[in-house]
C-alpha positions as CSV (number, residue, x, y, z in Angstrom):
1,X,-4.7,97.7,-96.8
2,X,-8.6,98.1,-97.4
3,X,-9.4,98.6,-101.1
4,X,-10.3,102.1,-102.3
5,X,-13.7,103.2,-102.5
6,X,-14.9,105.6,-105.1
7,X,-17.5,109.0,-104.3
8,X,-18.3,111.5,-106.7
9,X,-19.7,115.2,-106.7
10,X,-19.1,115.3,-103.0
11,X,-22.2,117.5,-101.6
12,X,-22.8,117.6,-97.9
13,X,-23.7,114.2,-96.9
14,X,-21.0,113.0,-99.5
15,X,-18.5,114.7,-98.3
16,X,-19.0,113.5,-94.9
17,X,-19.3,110.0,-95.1
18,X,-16.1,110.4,-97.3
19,X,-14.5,112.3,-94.6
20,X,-15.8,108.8,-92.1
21,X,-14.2,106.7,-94.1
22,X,-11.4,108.3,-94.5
23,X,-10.4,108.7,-90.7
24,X,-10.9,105.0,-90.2
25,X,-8.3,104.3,-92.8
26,X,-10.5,103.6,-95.9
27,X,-8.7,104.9,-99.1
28,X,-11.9,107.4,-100.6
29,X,-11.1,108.7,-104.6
30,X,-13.0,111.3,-106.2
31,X,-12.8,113.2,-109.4
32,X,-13.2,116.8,-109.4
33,X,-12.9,117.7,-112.9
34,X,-15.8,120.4,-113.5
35,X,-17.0,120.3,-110.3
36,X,-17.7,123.7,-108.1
37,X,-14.9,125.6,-106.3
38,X,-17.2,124.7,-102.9
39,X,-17.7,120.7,-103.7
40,X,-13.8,120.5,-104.2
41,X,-13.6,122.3,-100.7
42,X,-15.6,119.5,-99.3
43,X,-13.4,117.1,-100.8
44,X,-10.1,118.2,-99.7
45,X,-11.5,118.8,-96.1
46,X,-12.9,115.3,-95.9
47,X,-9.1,113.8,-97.0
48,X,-10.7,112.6,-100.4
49,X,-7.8,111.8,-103.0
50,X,-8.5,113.4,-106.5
51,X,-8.3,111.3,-109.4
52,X,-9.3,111.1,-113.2
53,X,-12.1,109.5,-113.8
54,X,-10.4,106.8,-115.3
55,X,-8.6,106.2,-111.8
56,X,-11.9,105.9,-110.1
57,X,-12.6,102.3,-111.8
58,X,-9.6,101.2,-109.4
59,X,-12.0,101.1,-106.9
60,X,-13.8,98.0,-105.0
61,X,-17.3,100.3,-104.6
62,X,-18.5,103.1,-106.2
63,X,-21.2,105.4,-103.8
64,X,-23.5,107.6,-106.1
65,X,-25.0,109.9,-103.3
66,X,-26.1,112.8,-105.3
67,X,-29.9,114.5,-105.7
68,X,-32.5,112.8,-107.2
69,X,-32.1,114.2,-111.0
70,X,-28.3,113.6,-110.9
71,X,-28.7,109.9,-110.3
72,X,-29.4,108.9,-114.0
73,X,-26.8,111.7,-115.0
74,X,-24.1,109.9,-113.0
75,X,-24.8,106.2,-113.8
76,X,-24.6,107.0,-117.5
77,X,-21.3,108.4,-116.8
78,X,-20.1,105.3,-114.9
79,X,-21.3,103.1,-117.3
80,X,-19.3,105.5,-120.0
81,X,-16.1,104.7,-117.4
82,X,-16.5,101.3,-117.8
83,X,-15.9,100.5,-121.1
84,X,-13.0,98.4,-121.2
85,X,-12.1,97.9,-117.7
86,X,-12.0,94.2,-117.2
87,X,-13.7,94.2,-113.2
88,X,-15.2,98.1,-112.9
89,X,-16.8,98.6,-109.3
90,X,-19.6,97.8,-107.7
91,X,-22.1,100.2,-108.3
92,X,-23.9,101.2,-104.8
93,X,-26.7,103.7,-105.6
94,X,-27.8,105.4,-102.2
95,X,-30.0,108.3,-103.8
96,X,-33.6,109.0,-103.0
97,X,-35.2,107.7,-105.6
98,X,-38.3,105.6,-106.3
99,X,-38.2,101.6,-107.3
100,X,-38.6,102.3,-110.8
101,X,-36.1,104.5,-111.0
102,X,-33.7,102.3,-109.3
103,X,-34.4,99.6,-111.6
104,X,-33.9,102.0,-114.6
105,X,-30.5,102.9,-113.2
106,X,-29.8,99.0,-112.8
107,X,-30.9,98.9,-116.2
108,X,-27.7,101.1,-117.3
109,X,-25.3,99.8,-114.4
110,X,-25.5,96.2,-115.7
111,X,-25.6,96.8,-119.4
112,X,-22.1,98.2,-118.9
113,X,-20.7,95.0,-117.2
114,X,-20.7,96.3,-113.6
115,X,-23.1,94.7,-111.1
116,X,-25.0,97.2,-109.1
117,X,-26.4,97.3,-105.2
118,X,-29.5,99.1,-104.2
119,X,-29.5,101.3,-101.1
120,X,-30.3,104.2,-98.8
121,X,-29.6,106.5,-96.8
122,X,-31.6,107.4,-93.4
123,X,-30.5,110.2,-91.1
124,X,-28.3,113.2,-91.0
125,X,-24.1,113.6,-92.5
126,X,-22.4,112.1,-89.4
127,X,-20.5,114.9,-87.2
128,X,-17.5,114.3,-84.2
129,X,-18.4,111.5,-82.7
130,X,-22.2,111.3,-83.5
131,X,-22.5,107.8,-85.3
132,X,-24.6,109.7,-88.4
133,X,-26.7,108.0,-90.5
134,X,-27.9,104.2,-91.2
135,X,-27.1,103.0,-94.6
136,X,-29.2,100.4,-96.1
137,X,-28.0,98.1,-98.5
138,X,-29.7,94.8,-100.2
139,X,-28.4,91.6,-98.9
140,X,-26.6,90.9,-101.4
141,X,-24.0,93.5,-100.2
142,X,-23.6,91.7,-97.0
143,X,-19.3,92.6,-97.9
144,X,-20.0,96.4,-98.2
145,X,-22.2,96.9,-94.8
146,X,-19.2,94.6,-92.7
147,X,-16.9,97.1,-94.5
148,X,-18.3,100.4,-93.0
149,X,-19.7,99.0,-90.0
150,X,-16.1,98.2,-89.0
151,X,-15.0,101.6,-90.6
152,X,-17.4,104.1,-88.6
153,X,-20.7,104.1,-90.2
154,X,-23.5,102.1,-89.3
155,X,-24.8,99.9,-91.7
156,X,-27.8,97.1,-92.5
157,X,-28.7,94.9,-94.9
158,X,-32.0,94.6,-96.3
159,X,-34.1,92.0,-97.7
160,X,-36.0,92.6,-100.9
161,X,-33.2,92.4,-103.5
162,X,-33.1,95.6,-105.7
163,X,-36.0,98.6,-105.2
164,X,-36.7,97.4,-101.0
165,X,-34.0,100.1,-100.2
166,X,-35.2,102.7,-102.6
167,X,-38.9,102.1,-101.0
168,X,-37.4,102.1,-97.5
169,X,-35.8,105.7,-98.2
170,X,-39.6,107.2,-100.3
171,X,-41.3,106.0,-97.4
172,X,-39.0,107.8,-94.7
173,X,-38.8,111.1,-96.4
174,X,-42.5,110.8,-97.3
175,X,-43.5,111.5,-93.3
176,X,-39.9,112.6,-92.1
177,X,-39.6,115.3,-94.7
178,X,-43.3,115.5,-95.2
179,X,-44.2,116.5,-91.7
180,X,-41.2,119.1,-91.9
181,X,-43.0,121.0,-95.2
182,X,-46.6,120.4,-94.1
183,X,-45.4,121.9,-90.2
184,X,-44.1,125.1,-92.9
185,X,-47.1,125.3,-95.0
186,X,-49.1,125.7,-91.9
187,X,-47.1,128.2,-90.1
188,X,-46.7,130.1,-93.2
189,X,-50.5,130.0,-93.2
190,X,-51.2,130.4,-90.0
191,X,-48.9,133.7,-90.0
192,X,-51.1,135.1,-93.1
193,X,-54.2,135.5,-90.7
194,X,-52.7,136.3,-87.3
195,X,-52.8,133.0,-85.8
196,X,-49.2,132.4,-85.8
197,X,-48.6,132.6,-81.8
198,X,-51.7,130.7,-80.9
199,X,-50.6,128.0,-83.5
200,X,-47.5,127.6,-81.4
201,X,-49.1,128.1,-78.4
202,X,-51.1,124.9,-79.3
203,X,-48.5,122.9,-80.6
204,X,-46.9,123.5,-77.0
205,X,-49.5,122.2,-74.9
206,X,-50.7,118.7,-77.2
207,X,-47.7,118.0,-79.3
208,X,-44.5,119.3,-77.6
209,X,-42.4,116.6,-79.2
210,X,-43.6,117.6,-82.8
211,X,-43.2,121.6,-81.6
212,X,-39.6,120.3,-80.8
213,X,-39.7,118.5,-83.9
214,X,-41.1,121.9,-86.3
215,X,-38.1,124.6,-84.3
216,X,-35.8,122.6,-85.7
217,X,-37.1,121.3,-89.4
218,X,-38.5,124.5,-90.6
219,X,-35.0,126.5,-90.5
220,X,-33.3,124.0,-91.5
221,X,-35.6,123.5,-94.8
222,X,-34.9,126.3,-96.2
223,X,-32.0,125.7,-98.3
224,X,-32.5,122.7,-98.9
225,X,-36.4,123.2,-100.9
226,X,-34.9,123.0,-103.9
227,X,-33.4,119.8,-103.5
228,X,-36.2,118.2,-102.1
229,X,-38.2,118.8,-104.8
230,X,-37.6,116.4,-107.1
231,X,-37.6,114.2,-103.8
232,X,-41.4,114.9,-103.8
233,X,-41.5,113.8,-107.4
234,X,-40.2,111.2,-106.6
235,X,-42.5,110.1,-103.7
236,X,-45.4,110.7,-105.9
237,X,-44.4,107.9,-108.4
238,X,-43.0,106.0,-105.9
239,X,-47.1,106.1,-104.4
240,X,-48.8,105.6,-108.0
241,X,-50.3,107.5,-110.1
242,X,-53.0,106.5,-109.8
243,X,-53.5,107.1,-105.9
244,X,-55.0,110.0,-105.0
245,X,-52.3,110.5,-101.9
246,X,-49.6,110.7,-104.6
247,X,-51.0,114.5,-105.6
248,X,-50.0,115.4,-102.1
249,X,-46.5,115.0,-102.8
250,X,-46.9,116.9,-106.5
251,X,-48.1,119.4,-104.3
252,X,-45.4,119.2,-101.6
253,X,-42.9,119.3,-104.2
254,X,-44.2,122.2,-105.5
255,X,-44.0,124.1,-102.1
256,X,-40.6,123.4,-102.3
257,X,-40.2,125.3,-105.6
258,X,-42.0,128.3,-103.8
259,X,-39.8,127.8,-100.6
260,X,-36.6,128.1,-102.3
261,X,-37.8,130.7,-105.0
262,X,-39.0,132.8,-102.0
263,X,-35.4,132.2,-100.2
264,X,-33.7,133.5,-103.3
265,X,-35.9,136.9,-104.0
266,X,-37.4,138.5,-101.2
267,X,-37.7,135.8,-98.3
268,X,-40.4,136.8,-96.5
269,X,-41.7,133.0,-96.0
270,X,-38.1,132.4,-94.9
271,X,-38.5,135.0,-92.5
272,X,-41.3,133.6,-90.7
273,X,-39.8,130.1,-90.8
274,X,-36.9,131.1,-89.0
275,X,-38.5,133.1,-86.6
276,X,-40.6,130.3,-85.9
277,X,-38.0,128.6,-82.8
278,X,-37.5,131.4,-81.4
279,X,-40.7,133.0,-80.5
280,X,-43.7,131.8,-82.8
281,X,-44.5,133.0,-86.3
282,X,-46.9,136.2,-85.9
């Protein structure tokens, strides 16, 4: 029998690799203690077993695949599970977060006896039979990408050692994600003073595949703004501080905030955004 593998606070893409795993016979615990009415939905509709925390340390891997801020939040907690548990799991952290931050939370993973993998994810929560996302592990986890490659989810190893994943994933969101909220500011803009449908109109004729690219990302932003905005921080420090470029992302992040605050009060930004695929912002 393959040995369990542990996943936390469940969100979308958690809940789906989980729910991978799960139907190519790979044991997946959670604990749900404290968490939202919606993430243990997710869980019980992905197969996850619930467990107390204590249970999850039974596990060969442990996934942390949460946002940005909760990464630091949920290694301190493992480390707090490990005390006293003779072989705790591997620690596999696949959040977007810069090199720094990866090596602070290697920092905390390894001072609590538990040896820790970097990694990423790139691509979407796998669905049906779509094959979903890549996940990028260091090389040193050559065991863990055999284990989902042979259990539904494609997988790679990465050389580097720890921080090469975490860069791989700033530097994909940075233009994936980055052309997405640029593609918005400009629409929104454009909208503001009546050149919404010759925007589009444009697009259409030079850059069909990013018009293709924009119907689909701007929607599909919206709730998820608030999220990425600590993603942007991330980016930023993940460029330097000291790089001019790296106030782009400041600034990106902060469109997110505006994004999602608009979303929540009286959406008119969201409004245009989603009218954007159907028949051009105006």
């Amino acid at each position: 029998m393959t040995d369990p593998l542990a996943l936390v606070a469940p969100g979308a893409m958690g809940a789906a690799l989980g729910a991978r795993l799960v139907a190519h016979g790979v044991p997946v615990l959670t604990a749900l203690e404290g968490r939202s009415a919606s993430s243990q939905a997710r869980a019980e509709a992905a197969g996850l077993r619930a467990v107390a925390t204590g249970e999850l340390m039974q596990a060969r891997w442990f996934l942390s695949v949460v946002p940005p801020a909760q990464a630091m939040p949920l290694a301190r907690a493992f480390a707090g599970w490990c005390q006293g548990v003779a072989r705790p799991p591997v620690f596999v952290d696949l959040n977007a977060i810069n090199p720094d931050t990866a090596a602070q939370v290697q920092a905390v993973i390894e001072a609590a006896g538990a040896r820790f993998v970097d990694g990423c994810i790139l691509g979407f929560p796998p669905k049906g039979d779509a094959p979903g996302p890549t996940i990028y592990v260091s090389d040193d986890a050559a065991e863990l990408a055999t284990l989902l490659e042979t259990h539904g989810l494609q997988a790679r190893t990465l050389r580097g050692g720890v921080g090469a994943a975490s860069a791989l994933k700033m530097a994909y969101a940075g233009i994936n994600k980055g052309v997405a909220l640029l593609g918005a500011a400009m629409a929104l803009a454009a909208q503001r003073h009546d050149a919404g449908e010759a925007l589009r109109a444009a697009l259409g004729q030079t850059h069909p595949a990013l018009l293709a690219q924009l119907d689909h990302g701007l929607p599909d932003l919206l709730p998820k703004a608030r999220r990425w905005a600590p993603e942007m921080e991330e980016i930023a420090a993940f460029i330097g501080p000291d790089r001019p470029e790296a106030a782009i992302y400041t600034a990106l992040a902060a469109h997110c905030r505006a994004l999602a605050d608009d979303l929540d009060g009286a959406g008119e930004a969201a409004a245009v955004l989603r009218a954007f695929p159907a028949s051009g912002v105006r």
